[in-house]
N, C-alpha and C positions, 0 to 999 in steps of 0.2 A: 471438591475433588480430594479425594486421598491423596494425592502427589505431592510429594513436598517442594514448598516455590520454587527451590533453585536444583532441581536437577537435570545439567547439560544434557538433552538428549541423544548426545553425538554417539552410538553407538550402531553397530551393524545388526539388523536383525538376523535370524536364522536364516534369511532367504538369500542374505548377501542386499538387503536392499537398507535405505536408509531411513531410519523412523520417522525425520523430519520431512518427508514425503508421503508417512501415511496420514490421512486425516483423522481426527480423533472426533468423536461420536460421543456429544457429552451425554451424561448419567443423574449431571447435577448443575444447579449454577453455577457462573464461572464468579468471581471477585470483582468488584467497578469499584473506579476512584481510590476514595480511603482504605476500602479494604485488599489494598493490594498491597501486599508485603516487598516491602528491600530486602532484595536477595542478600547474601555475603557474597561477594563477587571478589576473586583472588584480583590483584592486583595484577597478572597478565589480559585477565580481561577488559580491568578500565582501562588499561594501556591500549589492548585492541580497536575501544571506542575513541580513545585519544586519536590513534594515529587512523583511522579512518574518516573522523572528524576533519582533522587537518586536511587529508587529500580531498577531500569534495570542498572543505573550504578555497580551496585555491581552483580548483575545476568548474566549479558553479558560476559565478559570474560571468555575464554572456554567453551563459548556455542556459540557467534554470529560470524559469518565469518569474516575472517581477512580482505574480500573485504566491510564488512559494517563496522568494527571498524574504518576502513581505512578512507570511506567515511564520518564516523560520526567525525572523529576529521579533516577531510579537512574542513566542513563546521562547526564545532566553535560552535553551537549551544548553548546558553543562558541557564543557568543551572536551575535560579531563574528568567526566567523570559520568558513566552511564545515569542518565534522569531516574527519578523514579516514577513509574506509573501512575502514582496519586497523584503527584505533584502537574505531570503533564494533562491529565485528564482534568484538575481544578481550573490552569489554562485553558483548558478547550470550553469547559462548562461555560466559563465567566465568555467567550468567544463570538460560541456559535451552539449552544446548549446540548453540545456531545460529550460525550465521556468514554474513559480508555477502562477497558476489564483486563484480565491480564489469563491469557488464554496458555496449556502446557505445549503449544504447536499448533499447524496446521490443523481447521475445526473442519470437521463436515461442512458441505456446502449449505445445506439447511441451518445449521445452528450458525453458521457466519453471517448469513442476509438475515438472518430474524436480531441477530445483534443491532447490524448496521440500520434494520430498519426503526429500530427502537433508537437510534442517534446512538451508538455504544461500539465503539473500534477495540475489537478484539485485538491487544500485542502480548507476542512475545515478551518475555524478562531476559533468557539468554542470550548470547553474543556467539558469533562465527567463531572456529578458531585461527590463528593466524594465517596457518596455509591457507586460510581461504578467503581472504585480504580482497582478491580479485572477483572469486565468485562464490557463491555458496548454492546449492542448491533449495535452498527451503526457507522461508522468512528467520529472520533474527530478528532484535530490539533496535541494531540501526536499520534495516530497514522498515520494520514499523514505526518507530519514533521519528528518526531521523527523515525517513522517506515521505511517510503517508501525513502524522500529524501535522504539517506546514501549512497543508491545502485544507485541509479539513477546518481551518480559520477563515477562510476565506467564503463569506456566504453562501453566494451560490452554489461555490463547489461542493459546502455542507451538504445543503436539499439536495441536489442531484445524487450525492452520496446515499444520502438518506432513502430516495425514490430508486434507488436499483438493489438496496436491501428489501423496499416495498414488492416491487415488481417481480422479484425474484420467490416470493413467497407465494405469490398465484400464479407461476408458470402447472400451468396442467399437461404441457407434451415437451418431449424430450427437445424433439429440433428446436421448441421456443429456447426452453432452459439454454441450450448448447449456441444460439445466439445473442444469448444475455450473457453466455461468458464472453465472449467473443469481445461482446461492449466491452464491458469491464475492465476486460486484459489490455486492451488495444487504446483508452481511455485512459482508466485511475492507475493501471501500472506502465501504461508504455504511450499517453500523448503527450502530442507537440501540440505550442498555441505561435498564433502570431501576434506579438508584443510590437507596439514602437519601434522597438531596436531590433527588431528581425523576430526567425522563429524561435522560439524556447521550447525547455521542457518542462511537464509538468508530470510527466508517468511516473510516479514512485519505482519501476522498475530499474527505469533509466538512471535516474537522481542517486539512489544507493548503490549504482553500480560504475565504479570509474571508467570502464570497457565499452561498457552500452552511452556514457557518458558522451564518451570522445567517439566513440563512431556514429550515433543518433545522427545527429547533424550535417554529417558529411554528405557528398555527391555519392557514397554508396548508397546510400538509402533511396528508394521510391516514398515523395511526401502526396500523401491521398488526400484529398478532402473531407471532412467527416462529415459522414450521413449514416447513422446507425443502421438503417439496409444494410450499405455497404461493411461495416465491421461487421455487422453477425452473418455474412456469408464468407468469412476471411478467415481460414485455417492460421494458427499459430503453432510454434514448437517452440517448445521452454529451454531447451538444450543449444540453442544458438541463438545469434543476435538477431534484433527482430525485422522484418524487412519483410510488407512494408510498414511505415507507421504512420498515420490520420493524425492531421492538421485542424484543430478548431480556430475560429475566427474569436471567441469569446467564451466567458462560462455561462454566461447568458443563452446563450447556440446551445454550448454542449444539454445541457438544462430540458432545452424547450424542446429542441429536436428529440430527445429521448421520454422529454412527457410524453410528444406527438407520437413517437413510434409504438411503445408501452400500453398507450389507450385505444390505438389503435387493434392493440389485441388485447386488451381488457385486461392487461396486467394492471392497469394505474385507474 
């Protein structure tokens, strides 16, 4: 990529919209593991990572699944000071034999499941800026690092990972495609499991969001059963909180269930 590693892409384009909402269409490889450069990151950024660190630190506990507490303290993650890619990606390798590339933003949905299905988690290197503490519109490094790599430790959750970057590469009709996002979102960024100690969460959408955090859980929510039918016939909007959101009994479940649905239409 001609881009150079560290440039925020918090700018408005001509249209009034936000670049970290277009997908980028790569032209070339993207960087994995060692070859991922450390940005220069000003020091109101790692401040950013600090203090958002701390707030899910103290929010997590009897909310996040004991398979992502698990995953977050396998990989040690820097408290005060944004990780770097290689470094988290050597973690994953040594793990669950995935590795992190280091992508300029949101990628086409093609070059992102052809990642994933290669075991390769496209993140970010940037950080939100503060005003957007609460939300952001479009992934950063804490929600890639912070959010997605915990689970991604976790075996099964890997393969399943793995098999919807697979699956996703032989969708040949649109409605399939548009119910394998459906998985996904409802899933790897926004499910609940039920743990020992009640339900938890495990949607990276949730986990990096202190909002989606503390409302997930509550009696405002509708908790569905998962059955992948049911996610990829379930409209989502990204602009509010998500409701409803799909309960796994295990990752085992989530796994098998979406082998079965998948092979069922000769994705897998």
């Amino acid at each position: 990529m001609a881009e150079s590693p560290h440039v925020h892409p918090e700018t408005t384009t001509p249209d009034g919209s936000d670049p970290r909402c277009v997908p980028h269409k790569l032209t070339a490889p993207l960087p994995i593991g060692a070859e991922c450069p450390y940005p220069d990151y000003s020091a109101e950024e790692q401040d950013v990572w600090k203090t958002l660190y701390a707030r899910m630190e103290t929010l997590l506990p009897g909310r996040a699944a004991d398979e992502f507490l698990t995953g977050l303290k396998a990989l040690d993650l820097e408290r005060d000071r944004i990780p770097a890619l290689a470094d988290v990606s050597r973690k994953l390798q040594r793990a669950t034999g995935w590795q992190v590339c280091r992508t300029p933003g949101l990628l086409d949905a093609h070059d992102f499941f052809s990642y994933l299905a290669r075991r390769v988690f496209p993140s970010t290197d940037y950080i939100r800026a503060r005003r957007e503490l609460d939300y952001t519109p479009a992934p950063d490094c804490f929600h890639d690092i912070f959010g997605h790599t915990p689970m991604i430790v976790h075996p099964r959750f890997a393969d399943f990972y793995q098999k919807i970057g697979q699956a996703a590469l032989n969708c040949k009709d649109a409605a399939t495609e548009e119910g394998l996002t459906r998985i996904y979102w409802f899933t790897v960024e926004f499910g609940l499991i039920r743990n020992p100690g009640g339900l938890r969460i495990y949607g990276n959408g949730i986990i990096s969001s202190s909002g989606e955090t503390q409302h997930s859980l509550t009696d405002k929510v509708r908790k569905v059963p998962y059955r992948p039918e049911t996610l990829a016939a379930q409209p989502y909007d990204i602009w509010h909180y998500q409701d409803p959101l799909f309960v796994i009994d295990s990752f085992d479940q989530l796994e098998s269930e979406f082998v079965r649905w998948a092979k069922e239409r000769q994705l897998l």
